[in-house]
N, C-alpha and C positions, 0 to 999 in steps of 0.2 A: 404391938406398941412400937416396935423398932421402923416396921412399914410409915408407921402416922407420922412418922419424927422424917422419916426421908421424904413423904410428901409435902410433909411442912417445911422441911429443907428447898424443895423445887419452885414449890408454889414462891416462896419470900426471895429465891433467883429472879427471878422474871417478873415478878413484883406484883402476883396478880390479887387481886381483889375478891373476894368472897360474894359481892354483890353488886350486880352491874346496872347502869343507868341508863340503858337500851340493851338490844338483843346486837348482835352481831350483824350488819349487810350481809346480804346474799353476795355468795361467791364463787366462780366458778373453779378448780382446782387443776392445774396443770403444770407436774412439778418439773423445776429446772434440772439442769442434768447435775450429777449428785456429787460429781466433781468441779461444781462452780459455784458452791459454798460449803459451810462446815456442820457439822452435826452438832447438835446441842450450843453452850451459851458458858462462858467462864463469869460474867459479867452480866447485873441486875438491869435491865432496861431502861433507860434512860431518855430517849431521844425518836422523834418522827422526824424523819429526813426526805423533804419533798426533791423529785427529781426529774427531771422530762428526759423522753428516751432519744428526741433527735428526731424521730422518725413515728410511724406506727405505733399503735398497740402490739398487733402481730408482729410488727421488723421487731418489739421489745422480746416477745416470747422466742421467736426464733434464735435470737441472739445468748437468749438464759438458756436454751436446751441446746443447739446447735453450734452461737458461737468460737471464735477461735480468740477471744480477751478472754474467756473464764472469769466473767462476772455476774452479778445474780440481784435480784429484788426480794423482797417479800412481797410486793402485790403492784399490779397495773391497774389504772385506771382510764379507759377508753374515755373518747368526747363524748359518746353518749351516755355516761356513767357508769357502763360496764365496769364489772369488778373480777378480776383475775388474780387466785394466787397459785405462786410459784416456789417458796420456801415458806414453811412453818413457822410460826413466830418464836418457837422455843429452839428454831436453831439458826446460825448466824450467816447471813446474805454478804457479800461481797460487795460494796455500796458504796461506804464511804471512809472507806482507807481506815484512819483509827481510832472511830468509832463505832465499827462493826460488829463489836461484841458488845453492844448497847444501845443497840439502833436499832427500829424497825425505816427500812427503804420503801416508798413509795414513791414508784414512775407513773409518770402523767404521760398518755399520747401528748405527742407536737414537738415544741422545738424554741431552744429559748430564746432563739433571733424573732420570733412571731407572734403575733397577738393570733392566738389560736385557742383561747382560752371559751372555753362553753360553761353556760350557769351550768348544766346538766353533771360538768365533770368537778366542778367546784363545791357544787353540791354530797356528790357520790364521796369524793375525797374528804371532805368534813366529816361526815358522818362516821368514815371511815376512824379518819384521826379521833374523835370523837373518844368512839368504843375502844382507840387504842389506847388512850389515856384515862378512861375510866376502868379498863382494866387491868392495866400494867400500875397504875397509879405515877403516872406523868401528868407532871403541873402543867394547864393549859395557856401558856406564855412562848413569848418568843426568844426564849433562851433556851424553850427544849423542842419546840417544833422550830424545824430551823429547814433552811434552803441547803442544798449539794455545798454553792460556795462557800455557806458559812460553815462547814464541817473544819475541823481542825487541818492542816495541810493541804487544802482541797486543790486541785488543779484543774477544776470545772465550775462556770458562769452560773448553772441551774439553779434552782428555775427560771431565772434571767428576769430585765426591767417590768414584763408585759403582767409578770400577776402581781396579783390584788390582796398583797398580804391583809389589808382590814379587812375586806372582806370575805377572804377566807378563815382570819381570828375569827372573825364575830359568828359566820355559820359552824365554826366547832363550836362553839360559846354556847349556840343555838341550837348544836347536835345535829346541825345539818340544814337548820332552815326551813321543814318542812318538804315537801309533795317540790319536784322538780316545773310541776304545772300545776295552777290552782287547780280545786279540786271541784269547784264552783263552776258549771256550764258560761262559757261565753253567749252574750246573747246575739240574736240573729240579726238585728236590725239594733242600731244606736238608741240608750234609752235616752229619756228629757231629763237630765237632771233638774235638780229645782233649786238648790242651793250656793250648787258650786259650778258652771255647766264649763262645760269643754269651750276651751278655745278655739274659736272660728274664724277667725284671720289672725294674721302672718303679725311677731312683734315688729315692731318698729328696730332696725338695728340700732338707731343710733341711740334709744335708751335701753337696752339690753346692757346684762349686767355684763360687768367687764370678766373676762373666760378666767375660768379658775378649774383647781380639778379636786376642789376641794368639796366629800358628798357632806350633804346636807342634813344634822342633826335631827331624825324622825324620833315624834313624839311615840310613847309606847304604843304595839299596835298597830301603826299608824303605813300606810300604803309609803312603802321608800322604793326607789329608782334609783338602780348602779349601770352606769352605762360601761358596757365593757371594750365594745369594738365600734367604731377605733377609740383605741386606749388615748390618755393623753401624750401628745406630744412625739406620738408617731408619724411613721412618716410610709405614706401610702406609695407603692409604684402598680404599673399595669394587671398585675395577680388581682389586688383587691376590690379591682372594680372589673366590669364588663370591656370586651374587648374593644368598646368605640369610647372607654374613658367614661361611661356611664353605666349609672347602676352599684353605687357602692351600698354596701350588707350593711346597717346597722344593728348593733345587741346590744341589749343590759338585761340585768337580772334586776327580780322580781322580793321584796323584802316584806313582811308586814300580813296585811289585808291585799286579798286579793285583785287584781287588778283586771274590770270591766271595759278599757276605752285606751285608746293611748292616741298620741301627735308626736312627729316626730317632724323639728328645725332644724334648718341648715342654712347658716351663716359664710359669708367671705369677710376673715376679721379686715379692718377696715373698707369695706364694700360692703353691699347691698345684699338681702335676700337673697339663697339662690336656692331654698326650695321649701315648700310648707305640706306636711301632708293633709291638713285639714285633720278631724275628729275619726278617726278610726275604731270601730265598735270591738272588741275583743281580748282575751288574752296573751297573745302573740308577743314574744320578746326580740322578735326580728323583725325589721322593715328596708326594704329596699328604695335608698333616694337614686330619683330620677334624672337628677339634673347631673349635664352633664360638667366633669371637674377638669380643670386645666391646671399644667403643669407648672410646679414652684410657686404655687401660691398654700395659703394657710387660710384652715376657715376651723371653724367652731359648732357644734350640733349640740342636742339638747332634746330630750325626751319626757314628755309629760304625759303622768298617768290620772285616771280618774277609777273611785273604783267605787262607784256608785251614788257619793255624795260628793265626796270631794275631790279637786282634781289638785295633784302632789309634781313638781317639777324637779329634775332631777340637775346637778350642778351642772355648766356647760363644758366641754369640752375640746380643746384645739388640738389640732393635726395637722400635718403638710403632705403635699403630694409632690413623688419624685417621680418623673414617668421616662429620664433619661437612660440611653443604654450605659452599661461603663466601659471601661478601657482595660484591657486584659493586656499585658506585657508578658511573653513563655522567658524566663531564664535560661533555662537550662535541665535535659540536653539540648542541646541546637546547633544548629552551621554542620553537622556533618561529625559531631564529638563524638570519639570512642571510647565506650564505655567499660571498663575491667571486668566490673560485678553490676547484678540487678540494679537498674536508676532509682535514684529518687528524681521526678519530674517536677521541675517547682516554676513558678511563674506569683506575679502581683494581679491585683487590680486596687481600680481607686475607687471602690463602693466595698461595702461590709461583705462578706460571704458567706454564705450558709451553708450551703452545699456546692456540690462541682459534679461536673461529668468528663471520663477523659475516654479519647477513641486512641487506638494504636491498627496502625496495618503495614503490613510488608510490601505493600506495592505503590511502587513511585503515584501512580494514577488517582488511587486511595476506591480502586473500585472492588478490593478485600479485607474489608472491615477485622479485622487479627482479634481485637477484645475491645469490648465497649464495656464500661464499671456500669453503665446506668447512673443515673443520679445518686451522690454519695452523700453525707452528711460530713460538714469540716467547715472550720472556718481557718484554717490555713492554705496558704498556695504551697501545698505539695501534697504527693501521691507516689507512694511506695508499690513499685509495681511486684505484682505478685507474680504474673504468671513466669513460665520458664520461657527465657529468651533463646536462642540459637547463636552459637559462636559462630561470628566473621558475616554478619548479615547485617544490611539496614531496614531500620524502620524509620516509620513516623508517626508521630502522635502530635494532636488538638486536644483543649480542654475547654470547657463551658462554665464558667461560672456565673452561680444564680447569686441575687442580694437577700433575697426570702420574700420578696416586695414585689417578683414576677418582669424584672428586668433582669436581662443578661445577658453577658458578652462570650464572646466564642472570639476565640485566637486562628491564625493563619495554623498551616500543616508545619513542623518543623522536623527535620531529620537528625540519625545517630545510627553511629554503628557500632556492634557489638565487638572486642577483640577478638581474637586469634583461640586467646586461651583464656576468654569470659568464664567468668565464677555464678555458678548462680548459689546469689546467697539468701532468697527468701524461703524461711522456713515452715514448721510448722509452729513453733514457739513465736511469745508474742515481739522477741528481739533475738537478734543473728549475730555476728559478728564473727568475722573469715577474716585471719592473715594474708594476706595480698604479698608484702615482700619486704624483708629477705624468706624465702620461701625455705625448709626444709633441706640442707644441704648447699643451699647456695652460698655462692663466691663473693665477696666484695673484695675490688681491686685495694692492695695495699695505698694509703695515704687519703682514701677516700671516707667522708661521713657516711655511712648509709642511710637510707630513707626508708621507714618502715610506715608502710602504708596497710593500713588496713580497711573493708566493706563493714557498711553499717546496714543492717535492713529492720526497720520497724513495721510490725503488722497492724500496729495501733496508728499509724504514724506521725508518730513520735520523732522529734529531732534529738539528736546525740546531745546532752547536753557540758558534759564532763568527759575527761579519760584518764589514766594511771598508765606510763608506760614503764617496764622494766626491761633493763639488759642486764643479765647475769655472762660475767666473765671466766666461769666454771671453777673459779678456785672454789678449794674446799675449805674455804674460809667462812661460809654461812651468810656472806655481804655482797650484797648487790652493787654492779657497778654502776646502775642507772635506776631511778626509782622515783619518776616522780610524776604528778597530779596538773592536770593543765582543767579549766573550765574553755569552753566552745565544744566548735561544731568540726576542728580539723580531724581530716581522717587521714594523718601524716606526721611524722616525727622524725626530727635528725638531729643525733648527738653534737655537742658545743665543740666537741672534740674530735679528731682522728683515732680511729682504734689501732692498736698496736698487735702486732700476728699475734694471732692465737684463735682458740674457737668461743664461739658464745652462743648465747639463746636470749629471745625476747620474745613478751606478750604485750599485750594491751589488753585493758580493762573498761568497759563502756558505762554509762550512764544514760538516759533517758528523763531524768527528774522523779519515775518511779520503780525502775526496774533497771537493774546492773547484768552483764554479759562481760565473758572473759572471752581470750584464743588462749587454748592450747600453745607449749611452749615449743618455738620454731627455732632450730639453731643453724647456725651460720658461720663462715670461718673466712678469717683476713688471713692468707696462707703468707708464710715467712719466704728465707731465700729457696730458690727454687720451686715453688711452690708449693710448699709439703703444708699437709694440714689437714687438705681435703678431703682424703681417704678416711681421716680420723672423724673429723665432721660426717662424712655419710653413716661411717657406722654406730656414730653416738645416733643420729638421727635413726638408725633402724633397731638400733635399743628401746629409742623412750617410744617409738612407735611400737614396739612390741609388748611393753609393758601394759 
């Protein structure tokens, strides 16, 4: 009796349902590493939290078992619908800050600067959410299936503008929408319709309806057309088409009654025709137009299906095409700057970023490549170098940044050198933060401010967003002499005032927007007449290091 009471207990945790209204997707089981989520659930489930990983499926898994963030999913979903889990549903994944003890995570391959959305993956994920809300009993609305952004505190864009919330509601709705390909043979040759037949020449632009992206109310049943790629209102560079500007992918998914035949138009909005495919016999949700597209113009496309009687047109769609490089500006380091502790290397451009590449090498010539990141995922101009630098040595480093659109600009070589007595403060934790100076024992000349500077290193990277600094004057009075809270990104402080002989100690306290980092406490002494003091400061300083 007491066992039935504590299953009854668990099962009404996690909110599961006694009878379910599908089976469960297949899934293939690959758990993340066990220290980058938590065992079990304090909180009944609540929430599907869609999320894209930036990158890969694979770059997701490796990052759940390998990475150095210690974050975690309950399940990936590849473009091709692949289904992957990583955490258990009854224990709680690292996802989305504080709602993770109520949330099930699911990562989508891609990346939320890109229309890289596949029916295949929209479909697998439905299904998914589906079964998770028929069995945790989550209301199938979009106040509990919700995107990264809209999680409570969120400080991530995902899924970003490219998906297709209706219709992703609607195939949960749908339980998934059926078979990812009709299931119905395409046929070999075009049949005759007899009622509705395909369209055989090009419309007229100038009574074409005016572009909208708005889809088209299908009667029950009834063959519907989602055009997915290109999305509305996108904006196409050299990536999404062939390398001579021709050949852009179109997609939509498939809704309804199966679809026999398709055409696919392509419109220049206010201009002419610039491609027809004519009557096309089959299944197929991709087609490839031929014509080729010029730059900074806007045109509109349109896909029509037929699926055996009738032929169904899908709403029209506008897009631009950018096929310009951008302009990349390096910040800083540059001209030759000496650097204390590990750089952060920051630089602009004037297009969107999605990812970056940065090269470093020690040789003036640049013909010893020192560490290339590879293509990274980020949409900031900065790069917290990881590796270990060398004290009293120059390098140089370039950076690439891409828009996600397949344009990109690359910066000149720019040089720095390391000091004398370089800190290397990247760690292995996902934030650092090393006292720079006054350094343990040191002297500041009587009448002088001191400037206590300290190294910031983020592994996420992350800019400092806050700090706390204190100077304690050692009286055993319990009261700080300094003690206060600044918002930025300075990694510097100097009292309003002159200290007066004696010893002291001060830390700093860091921020990131998620994650806070101290220094250890660093004393220092303004020595009186003659300079007495010092002695005292070294050996308070080999106390508190002793302890």
């Amino acid at each position: 009796m007491r066992s039935g009471i504590v299953l009854s207990a668990l099962l009404l945790l996690v909110g599961a349902a006694p009878a379910l209204a599908q089976t469960k997707p297949p899934t293939t089981w690959i758990p993340a590493n066990p220290n980058y989520y938590k065992r079990g659930r304090t909180q009944p489930i609540r929430y599907v939290v869609i999320h894209t990983i930036e990158g890969s499926a694979g770059s997701g898994i490796n990052t759940f078992r390998h990475g150095r963030r210690k974050v975690s999913a309950h399940y990936i979903i590849d473009f091709d619908g692949k289904l992957t889990q990583m955490v258990k549903d009854q224990d709680t994944a690292w996802h989305a800050g504080r709602i993770n003890g109520q949330s099930i995570g699911l990562e989508h391959a891609g990346w939320a600067g890109r229309n890289k959305w596949t029916m295949a993956q929209y479909r697998a994920s439905a299904r998914l959410t589906r079964w998770l809300c028929d069995t945790y009993r989550i209301p199938i609305d979009r106040r509990h299936i919700i995107g990264h952004v809209e999680a409570p505190g969120a400080t991530h864009g995902d899924p970003g503008r490219y998906f297709d919330w209706n219709l992703y509601m609607r195939l949960v709705r749908e339980g998934g929408g059926g078979p990812d390909t009709p299931t119905a043979p395409a046929p070999t040759t075009a049949p005759a319709p007899t009622t509705a037949p395909a369209p055989t020449t090009a419309p007229a632009p100038t009574t074409a309806p005016a572009p909208t992206t708005t889809t088209p109310t299908p009667s029950a049943g009834a063959l519907t057309l989602q055009p997915l790629r290109p999305a509305p209102g996108e904006v196409l560079g050299t990536d999404d088409v062939a390398a001579d500007l021709s050949g852009l992918q179109t997609e939509w998914g498939v809704l309804g009654r199966d679809q026999r035949g398709f055409r696919v138009v392509l419109e220049e909005v206010g201009g002419a025709l610039r491609y027809d495919s004519g009557f096309v016999a089959g299944a197929a949700t991709r087609h490839r137009v031929t014509a080729r597209l010029r730059h900074g113009a806007t045109y509109r496309w349109q896909v029509l299906g037929w699926d055996g009687s009738v032929t169904t047109s899908s709403a029209w769609v506008s897009f631009r095409t950018d096929f310009a490089r951008g302009q990349l500006v390096v910040l800083s380091p540059t001209g030759g700057a000496v650097v204390e502790s590990t750089p952060a290397l920051r630089w602009r451009t004037d297009k969107p970023q999605v990812s970056y590449r940065v090269w470093i090498d020690d040789d003036a010539d640049h013909s010893r490549i020192w560490s290339d990141t590879k293509e990274l995922n980020g949409t900031k101009g900065v790069h917290y170098v990881a590796s270990r630098l060398q004290p009293g040595r120059t390098y140089h480093w370039r950076v690439m940044s891409y828009d996600g659109r397949g344009n990109q600009a690359l910066s000149d070589w720019h040089a720095f050198r390391t000091a004398p007595d370089y800190v290397h403060t990247a760690g292995d934790g996902a934030l650092n933060v090393v006292a720079l100076s006054p350094k343990n024992g040191a002297r500041v000349e009587p009448g002088e401010r001191p400037t206590l500077r300290w190294a910031y290193h983020s592994a996420e990277g992350r800019d400092q967003v806050a700090f706390q600094v204190q100077i304690d004057d050692m009286v055993a009075d319990g009261r700080l002499l300094v003690d206060e809270r600044y918002a930025g990104d300075h990694l510097g402080y100097r009292p309003a005032t002159t200290l007066p002989p004696g010893t002291y100690r001060w830390r700093v306290r860091v921020w990131d927007g998620r994650l806070g980092k101290g220094t250890g406490w660093n004393v220092f002494v303004v020595p009186g007449p003659g300079g007495t003091g010092l002695a005292e400061a070294l050996g308070l300083t080999e106390a508190l290091d002793g302890r």
